[in-house]
N, C-alpha and C positions, 0 to 999 in steps of 0.2 A: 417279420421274421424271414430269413433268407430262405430258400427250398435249397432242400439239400442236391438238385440237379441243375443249380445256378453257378456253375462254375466257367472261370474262362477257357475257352479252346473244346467246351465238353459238348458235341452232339450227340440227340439222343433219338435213332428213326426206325423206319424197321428194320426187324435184322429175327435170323431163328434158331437163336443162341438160349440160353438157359434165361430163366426168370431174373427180370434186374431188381433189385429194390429201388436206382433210382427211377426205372419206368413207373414202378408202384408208385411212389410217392405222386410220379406225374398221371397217373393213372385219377387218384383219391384227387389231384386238384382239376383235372375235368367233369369229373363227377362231381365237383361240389359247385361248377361253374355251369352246368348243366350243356356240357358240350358230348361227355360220354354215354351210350346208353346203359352197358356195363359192364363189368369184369374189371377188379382189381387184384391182377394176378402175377405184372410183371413180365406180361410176355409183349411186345411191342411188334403186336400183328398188325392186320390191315384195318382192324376194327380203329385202333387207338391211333394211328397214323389216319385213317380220316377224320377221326373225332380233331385232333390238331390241325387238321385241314381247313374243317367248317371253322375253328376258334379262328384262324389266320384270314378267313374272308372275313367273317366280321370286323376283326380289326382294321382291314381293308377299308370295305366296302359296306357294314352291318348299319342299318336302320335303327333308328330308336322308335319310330312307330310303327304299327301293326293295326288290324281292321278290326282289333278288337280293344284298339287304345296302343297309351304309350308307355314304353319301358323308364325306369326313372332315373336311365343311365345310357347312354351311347355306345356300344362296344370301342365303336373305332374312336372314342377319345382317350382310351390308353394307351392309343399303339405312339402316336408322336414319331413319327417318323422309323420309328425300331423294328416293324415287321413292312417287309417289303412286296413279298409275293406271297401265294400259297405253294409251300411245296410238300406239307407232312412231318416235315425235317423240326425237330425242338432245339433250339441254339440260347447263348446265353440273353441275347435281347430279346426273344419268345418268352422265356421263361423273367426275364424281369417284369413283363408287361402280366404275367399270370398272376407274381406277386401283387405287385398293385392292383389288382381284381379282386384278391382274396381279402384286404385289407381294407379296401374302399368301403365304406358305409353302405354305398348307392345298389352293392350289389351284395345283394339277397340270394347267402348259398344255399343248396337245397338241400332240406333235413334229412337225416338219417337215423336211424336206430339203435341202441344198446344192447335190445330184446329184439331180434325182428321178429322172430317166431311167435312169440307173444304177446307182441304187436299185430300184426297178422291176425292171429287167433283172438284177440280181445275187437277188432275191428268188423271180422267178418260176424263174431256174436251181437255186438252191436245193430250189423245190418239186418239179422234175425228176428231181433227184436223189433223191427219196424212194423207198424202196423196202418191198417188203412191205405196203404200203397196204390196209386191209380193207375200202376203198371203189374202186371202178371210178377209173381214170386220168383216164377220158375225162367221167364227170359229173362228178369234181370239179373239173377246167378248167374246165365247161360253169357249175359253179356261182359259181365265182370269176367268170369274166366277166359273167356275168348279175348277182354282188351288185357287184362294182366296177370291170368295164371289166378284171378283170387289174392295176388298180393298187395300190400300197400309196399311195402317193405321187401327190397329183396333178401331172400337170406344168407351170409356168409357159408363161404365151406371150407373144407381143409387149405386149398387152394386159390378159394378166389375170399378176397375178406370185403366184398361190395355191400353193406349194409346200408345204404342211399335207399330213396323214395323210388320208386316203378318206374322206369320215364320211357317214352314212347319219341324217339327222332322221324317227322317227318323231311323228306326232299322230295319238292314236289315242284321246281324248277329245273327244267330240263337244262335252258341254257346255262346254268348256274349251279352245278353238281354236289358244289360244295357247300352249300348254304343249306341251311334247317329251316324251312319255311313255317314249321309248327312246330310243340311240343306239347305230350300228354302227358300227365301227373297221375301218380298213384291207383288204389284201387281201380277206379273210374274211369283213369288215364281223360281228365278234364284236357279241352286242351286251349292252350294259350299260344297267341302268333306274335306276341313282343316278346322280348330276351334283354337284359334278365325281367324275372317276376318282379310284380312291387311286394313290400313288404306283409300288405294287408292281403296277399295273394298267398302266399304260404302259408300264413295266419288260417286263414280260412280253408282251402283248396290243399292242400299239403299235410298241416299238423292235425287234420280234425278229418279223418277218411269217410264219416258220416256225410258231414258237407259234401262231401268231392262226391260222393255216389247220389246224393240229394242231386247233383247239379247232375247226374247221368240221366237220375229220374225224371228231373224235367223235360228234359234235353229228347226222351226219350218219348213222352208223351206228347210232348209238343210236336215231335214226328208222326204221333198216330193221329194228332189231331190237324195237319196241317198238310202234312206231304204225305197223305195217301191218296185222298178224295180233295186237294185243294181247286181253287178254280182256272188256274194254268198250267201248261203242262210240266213249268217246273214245279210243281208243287201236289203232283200226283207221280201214283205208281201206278208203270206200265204195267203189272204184273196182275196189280190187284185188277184194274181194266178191262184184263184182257179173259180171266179168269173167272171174277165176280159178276162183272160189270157197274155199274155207276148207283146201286142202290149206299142205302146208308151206310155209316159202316158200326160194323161189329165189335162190340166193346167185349162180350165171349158169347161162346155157345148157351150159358145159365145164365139163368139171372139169380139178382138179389134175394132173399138172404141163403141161396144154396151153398152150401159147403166147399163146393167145388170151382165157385165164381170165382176169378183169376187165380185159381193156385193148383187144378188138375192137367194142367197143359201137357206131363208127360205120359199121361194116357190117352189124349188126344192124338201126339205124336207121336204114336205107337201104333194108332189104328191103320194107316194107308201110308205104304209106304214106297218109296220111288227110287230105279238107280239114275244117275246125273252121267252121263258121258260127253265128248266132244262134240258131238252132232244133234246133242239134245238140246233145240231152242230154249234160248231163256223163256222166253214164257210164249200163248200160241198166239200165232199172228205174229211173229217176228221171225226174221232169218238168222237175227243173231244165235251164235250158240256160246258155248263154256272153251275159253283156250286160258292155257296160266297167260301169266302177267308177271311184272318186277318183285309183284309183294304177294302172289300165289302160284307158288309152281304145279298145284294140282289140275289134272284135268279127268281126271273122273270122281264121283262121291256116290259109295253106295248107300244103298237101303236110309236114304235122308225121307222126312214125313212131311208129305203132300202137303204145301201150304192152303190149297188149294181148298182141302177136308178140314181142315183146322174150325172151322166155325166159326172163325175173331178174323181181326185183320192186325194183329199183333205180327203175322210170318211178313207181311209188307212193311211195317212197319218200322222192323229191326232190320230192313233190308235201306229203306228211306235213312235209318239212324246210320248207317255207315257211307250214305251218299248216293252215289248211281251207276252205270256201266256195270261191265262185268265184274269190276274189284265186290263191287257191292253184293252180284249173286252168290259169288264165294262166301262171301262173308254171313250172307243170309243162311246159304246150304248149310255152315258149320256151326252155327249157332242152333237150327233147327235138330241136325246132329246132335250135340250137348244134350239137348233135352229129352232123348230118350234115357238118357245116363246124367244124371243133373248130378253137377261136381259134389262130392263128400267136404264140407268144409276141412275137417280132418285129414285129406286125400290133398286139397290144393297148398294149406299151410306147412303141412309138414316136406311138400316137394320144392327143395331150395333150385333145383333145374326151370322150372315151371317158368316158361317166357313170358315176358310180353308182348302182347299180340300185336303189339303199335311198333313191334322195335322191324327195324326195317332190312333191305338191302345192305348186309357191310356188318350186319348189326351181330354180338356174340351167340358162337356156334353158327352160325352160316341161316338163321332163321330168317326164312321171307318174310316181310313184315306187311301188313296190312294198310290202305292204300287213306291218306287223310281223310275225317269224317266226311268234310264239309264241299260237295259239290251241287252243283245248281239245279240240275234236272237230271228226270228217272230212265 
């Protein structure tokens, strides 16, 4: 089926004129090709003029493997010669090459929703009901809302009608501005480094938000168990180190069968509390301190709860789950933040604004985005 913005002589790039329907339409098909992170609203800013950017290096230059396997499809075997540079610019051989994407088998659009609300709200009940969890209740809320608002499902508004999956754009290639070297899925924001997904990857990781945060949970313990106290130094936290020192580590303050074993944490981080400024060492013994970055423009955090006092080593842990360097202390601060106010599931579902915390530089509304999970030492 043709797109309705595949006409001859018709360009389509930025410009800050009223809402088009044919950007919409080109809107809904990079979002289903997992090039947009969101907004389909017709207005053809800078957000959607990159999104067509990175789809134009792929066709270029895209990989069909990644470190964590291979895509079941090539990007740049649709371009055939018809996209030539990246410039942003949508022309009618762009948009033929989009068609054949949407229509190919090989490529696996990404699901969206009829009900997001109630999607949403049937998924985060789901998570409730988990039980026996070997991660704290209350960081894993704290990490769902911090990587995607608590949504699986964004939810449309008067204005923007983006009902897609959560998706989280990393660029993490300096030399290479336009390329998405990751992408996070849904609640969880799972993230995958081939484009597009396989089939049994949406299946699983996409249509079923249990799985996708199952694979958070792993993900997440496998960091308390591996990259706090591991035996090199990429595979320890400086923080806990420096802090703790090298005894065991702390699975909570209680033990078994207390009421309170993994699921009291925001009375814990309520007790001692700390303000975060520019000149305040990440942790003691280092001269590093807190400056923003690409994907956190903060540089101070009040009243955040001493990981320090915490009794666990869960505060290092979620700091390991998002990587190292400074992205990582941020990220830690605001998560510990979260948990003295642990998200209302009510509170996160019903707020269709509610970001994702993976959507990056460039990405809708001007939101910093948070810097890829996956780095090598603390």
């Amino acid at each position: 089926m043709a797109s309705i913005y595949r006409l001859r002589g018709l360009t389509l790039r930025r410009a800050s004129g009223p809402p088009d329907p044919l950007v919409k339409a080109l809107q809904r098909d990079l979002r289903c090709l997992g090039y947009l992170r969101s907004g389909i609203d017709g207005w053809f800013g800078p957000v959607t003029e990159r999104a067509v950017r990175a789809l134009q290096f792929d066709l270029l230059f895209g990989s069909r493997h990644g470190k964590d396997g291979d895509a079941p499809v090539a990007i740049r075997s649709f371009n055939r010669g018809r996209v030539a540079a990246v410039t942003g610019v949508v022309a009618e051989r762009l948009a033929a090459c989009i068609e054949e994407m949407l229509v190919d088998h090989r490529m696996v659009t990404l699901p969206r929703s009829d009900d997001s609300l109630a999607a949403n709200r049937e998924a985060l009940a789901r998570i409730q009901e988990l039980e026996d969890l070997p991660v704290p209740r209350p960081f894993l809320l704290a990490v769902l809302g911090q990587e995607s608002g608590g949504q699986h499902f964004r939810t449309p508004t008067l204005t923007d009608a983006d009902d897609f999956i959560m998706v989280g754009l990393d660029r993490n290639d300096p030399g290479r501005p336009d390329r998405i070297t990751s992408r996070g899925f849904g609640l969880g924001q799972h993230t995958l480094f081939h484009h597009p997904p396989r089939a049994d990857e949406v299946e699983s990781l996409m249509l079923d938000p249990v799985r996708n945060v199952l694979r958070a949970i792993t993900e997440l313990e496998g960091k308390f168990r591996h990259f706090v106290l591991g035996p090199t130094s990429a595979t320890q936290a400086d923080d806990r180190l420096s802090e703790i020192g090298r005894g065991a580590l702390r699975v909570c303050r209680y033990s078994q069968p207390d009421p309170r074993y993994l699921t009291d944490c925001a009375r814990c981080a309520a007790e001692h509390l700390v303000d975060i400024g520019p000149t305040t060492p990440l942790h003691p013994g280092t001269t590093a301190t807190l400056h923003p970055t690409p994907y956190h423009p903060e540089t101070t955090y009040a009243a955040v709860p001493d990981r320090s006092r915490f009794g666990c080593d869960w505060p290092y842990a979620v700091r390991r789950y998002n990587g190292s360097g400074v992205n990582s202390y941020h990220y830690q601060y605001q998560i510990l933040q979260m948990l003295r106010q642990p998200p209302r599931s009510s509170a996160i579902e019903d707020d269709p604004s509610a970001p994702a915390r993976r959507a990056g530089p460039g990405a809708a509304g001007g939101h910093a985005r948070r810097h890829g999970r996956r780095y090598d030492k603390a």
